[in-house]
Legacy VTK file of the C-alpha trace (Angstrom):
# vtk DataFile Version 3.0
C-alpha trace
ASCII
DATASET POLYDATA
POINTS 203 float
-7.135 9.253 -19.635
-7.515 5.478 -19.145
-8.710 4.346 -15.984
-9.425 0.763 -16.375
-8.583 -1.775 -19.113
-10.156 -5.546 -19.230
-8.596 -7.851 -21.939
-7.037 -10.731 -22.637
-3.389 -10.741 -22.463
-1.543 -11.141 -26.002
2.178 -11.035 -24.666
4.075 -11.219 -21.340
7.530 -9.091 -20.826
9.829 -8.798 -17.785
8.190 -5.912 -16.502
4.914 -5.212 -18.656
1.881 -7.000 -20.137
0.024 -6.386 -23.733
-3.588 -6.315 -23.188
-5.960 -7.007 -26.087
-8.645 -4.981 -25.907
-11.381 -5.200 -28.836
-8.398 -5.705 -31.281
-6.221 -2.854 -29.724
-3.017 -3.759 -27.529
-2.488 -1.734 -24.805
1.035 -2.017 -23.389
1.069 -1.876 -19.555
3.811 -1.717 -17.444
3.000 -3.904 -13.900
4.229 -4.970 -10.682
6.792 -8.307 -11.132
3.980 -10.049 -9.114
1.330 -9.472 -11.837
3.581 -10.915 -14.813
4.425 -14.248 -12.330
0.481 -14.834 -12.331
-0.697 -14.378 -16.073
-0.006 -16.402 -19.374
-0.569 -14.940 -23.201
-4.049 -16.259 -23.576
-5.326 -15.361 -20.058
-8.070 -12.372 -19.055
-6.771 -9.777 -17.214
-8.447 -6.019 -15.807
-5.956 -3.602 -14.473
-6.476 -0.350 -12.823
-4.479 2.276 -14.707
-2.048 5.023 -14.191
-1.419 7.486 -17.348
1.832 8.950 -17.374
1.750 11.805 -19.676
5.340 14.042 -20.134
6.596 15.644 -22.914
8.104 12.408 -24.551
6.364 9.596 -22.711
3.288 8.630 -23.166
3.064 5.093 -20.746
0.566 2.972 -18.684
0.937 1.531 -15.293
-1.167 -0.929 -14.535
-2.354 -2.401 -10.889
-4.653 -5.423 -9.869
-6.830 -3.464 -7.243
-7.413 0.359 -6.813
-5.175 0.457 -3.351
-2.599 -0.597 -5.310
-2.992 2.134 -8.119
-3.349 4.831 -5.019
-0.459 3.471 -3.022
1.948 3.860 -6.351
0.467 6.589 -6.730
0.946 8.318 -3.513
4.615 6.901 -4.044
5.191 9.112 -6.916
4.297 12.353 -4.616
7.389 11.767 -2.652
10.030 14.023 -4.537
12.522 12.125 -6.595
10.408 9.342 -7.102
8.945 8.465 -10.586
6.671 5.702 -11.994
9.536 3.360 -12.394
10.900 3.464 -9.260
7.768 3.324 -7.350
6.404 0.218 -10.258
9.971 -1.134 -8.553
8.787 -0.881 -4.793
5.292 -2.442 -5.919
7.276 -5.320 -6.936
8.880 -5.764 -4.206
6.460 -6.997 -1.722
2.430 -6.367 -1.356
1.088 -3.255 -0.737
-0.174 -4.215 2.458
3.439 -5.455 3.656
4.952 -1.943 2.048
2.422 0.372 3.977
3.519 -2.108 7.142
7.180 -1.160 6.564
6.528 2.879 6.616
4.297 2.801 9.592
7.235 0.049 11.283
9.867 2.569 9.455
11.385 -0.897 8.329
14.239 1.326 5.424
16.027 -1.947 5.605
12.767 -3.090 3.379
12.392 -0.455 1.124
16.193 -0.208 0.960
16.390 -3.766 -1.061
14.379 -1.721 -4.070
16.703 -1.049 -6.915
17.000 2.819 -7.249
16.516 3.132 -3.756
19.510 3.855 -1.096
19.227 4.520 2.571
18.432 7.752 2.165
15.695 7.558 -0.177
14.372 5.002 1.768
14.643 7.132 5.037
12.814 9.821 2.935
10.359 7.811 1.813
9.116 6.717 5.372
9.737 10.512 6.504
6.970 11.691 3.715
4.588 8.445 3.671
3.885 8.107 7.137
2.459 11.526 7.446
0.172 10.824 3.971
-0.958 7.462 5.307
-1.194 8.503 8.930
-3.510 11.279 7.555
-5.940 8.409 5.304
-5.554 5.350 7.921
-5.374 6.905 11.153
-7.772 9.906 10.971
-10.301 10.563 14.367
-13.529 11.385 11.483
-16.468 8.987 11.990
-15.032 7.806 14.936
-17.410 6.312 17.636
-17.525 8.296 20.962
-15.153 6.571 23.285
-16.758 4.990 26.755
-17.351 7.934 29.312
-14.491 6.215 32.135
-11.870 5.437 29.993
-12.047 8.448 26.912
-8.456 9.113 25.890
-7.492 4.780 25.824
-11.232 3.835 23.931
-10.261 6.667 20.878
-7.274 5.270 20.705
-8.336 1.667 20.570
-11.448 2.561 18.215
-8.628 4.453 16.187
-6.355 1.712 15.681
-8.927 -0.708 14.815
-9.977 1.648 12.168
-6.028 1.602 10.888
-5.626 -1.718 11.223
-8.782 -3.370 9.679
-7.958 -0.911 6.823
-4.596 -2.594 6.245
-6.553 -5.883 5.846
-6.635 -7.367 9.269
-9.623 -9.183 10.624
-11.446 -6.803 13.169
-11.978 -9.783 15.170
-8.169 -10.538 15.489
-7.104 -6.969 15.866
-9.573 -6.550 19.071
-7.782 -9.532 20.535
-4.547 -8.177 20.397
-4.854 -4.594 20.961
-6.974 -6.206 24.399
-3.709 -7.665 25.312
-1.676 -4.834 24.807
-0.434 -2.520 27.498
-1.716 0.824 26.490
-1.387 3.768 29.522
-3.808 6.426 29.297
-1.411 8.518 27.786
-0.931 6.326 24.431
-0.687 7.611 21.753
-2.582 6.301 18.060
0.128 5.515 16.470
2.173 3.626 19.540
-1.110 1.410 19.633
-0.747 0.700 15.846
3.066 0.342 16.385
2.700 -1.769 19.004
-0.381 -4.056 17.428
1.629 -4.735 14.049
4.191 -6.227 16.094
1.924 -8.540 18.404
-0.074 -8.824 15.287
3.400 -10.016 12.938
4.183 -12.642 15.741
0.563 -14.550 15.507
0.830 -17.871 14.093
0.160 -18.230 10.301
LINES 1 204
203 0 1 2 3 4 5 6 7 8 9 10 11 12 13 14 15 16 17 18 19 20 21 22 23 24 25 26 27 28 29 30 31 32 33 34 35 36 37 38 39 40 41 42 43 44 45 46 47 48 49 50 51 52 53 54 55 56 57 58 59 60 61 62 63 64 65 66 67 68 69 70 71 72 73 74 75 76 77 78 79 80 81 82 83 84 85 86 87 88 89 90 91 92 93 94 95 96 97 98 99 100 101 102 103 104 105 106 107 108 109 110 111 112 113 114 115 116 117 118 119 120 121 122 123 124 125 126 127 128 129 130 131 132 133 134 135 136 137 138 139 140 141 142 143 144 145 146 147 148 149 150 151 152 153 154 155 156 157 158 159 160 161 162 163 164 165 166 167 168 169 170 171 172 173 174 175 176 177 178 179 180 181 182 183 184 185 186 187 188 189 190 191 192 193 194 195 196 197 198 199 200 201 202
């Protein structure tokens, strides 16, 4: 399996990149946004996927590793394959993608080619479980302040969340400080609610 490849890029396509490695092109298939930003001539390292079936034999290749997990994690949701999840990765960001399932934004996902209403709907229904489970997981957590223990998990939880979606831990205290969060709230109405306040802070 390849994991990694670092080369200098011999040809540019629509939807894929040739990678010379040590006199060996590698033929990569990559997000839209990763052909925009290269030229033939140019060095390049990619994270790799290896998509092994029967008759295919193809690589996928991503600028960071949370991009090769997140298309990855797309392809676990049933009826979606490498090409249709390389097309959501071209879409938008991954951080702006993983913003749309926790937001449940299908109007997003639903611009995709290959993917309806439905998929979309399906895609949100499956994802936000998975990333719920890696970004918004209690372990490690700090204890929460003896008076207010329900509301300081929560806030320590979404932090967590947050900062992992790339958001300054500085700017995410701010906000989720000026939030209205009951002692009943929940982890994922605080995240809910932060991305919104969070969307609506000047660029």
């Amino acid at each position: 399996m390849i994991a990694t490849l670092r080369g200098t890029v011999a040809r540019v396509s629509a939807d894929a990149v040739v990678i010379d490695v040590g006199g060996v092109g590698y033929l990569v298939n990559v997000p839209s946004r990763v052909v925009a930003g290269v030229l033939p001539g140019a060095q390049l390292h990619l994270n790799t996927h290896t998509y092994v079936r029967e008759d295919i034999l193809a690589l996928y290749g991503f600028p960071t590793v949370e991009d090769l997990e997140f298309f990855e994690l797309l392809m676990s949701v049933k009826g979606v394959g490498p090409r249709v999840a390389l097309a959501i990765l071209s879409e938008a960001d991954t951080r702006t993608l993983k913003k749309a399932v926790f937001q449940e934004d299908k109007a997003l996902l639903a611009t995709v080619p290959g993917i309806g209403p439905k998929t979309a709907a399906r895609l949100i229904l499956e994802l936000r479980d998975k990333l719920k489970a890696e970004y918004l997981a209690g372990d490690g957590a700090a204890p929460a302040p003896a008076a207010e223990p329900a509301r300081g998990g929560v806030v320590e939880g979404a932090v967590r969340a947050l900062t992992s979606l790339g958001y300054r831990e500085g700017e995410v205290r701010r906000v989720i400080a000026e939030l209205e969060l009951g002692p009943d709230a929940t982890l994922e109405a605080a995240v809910a609610q932060a991305l919104k306040a969070l969307d609506r802070q000047p660029v």
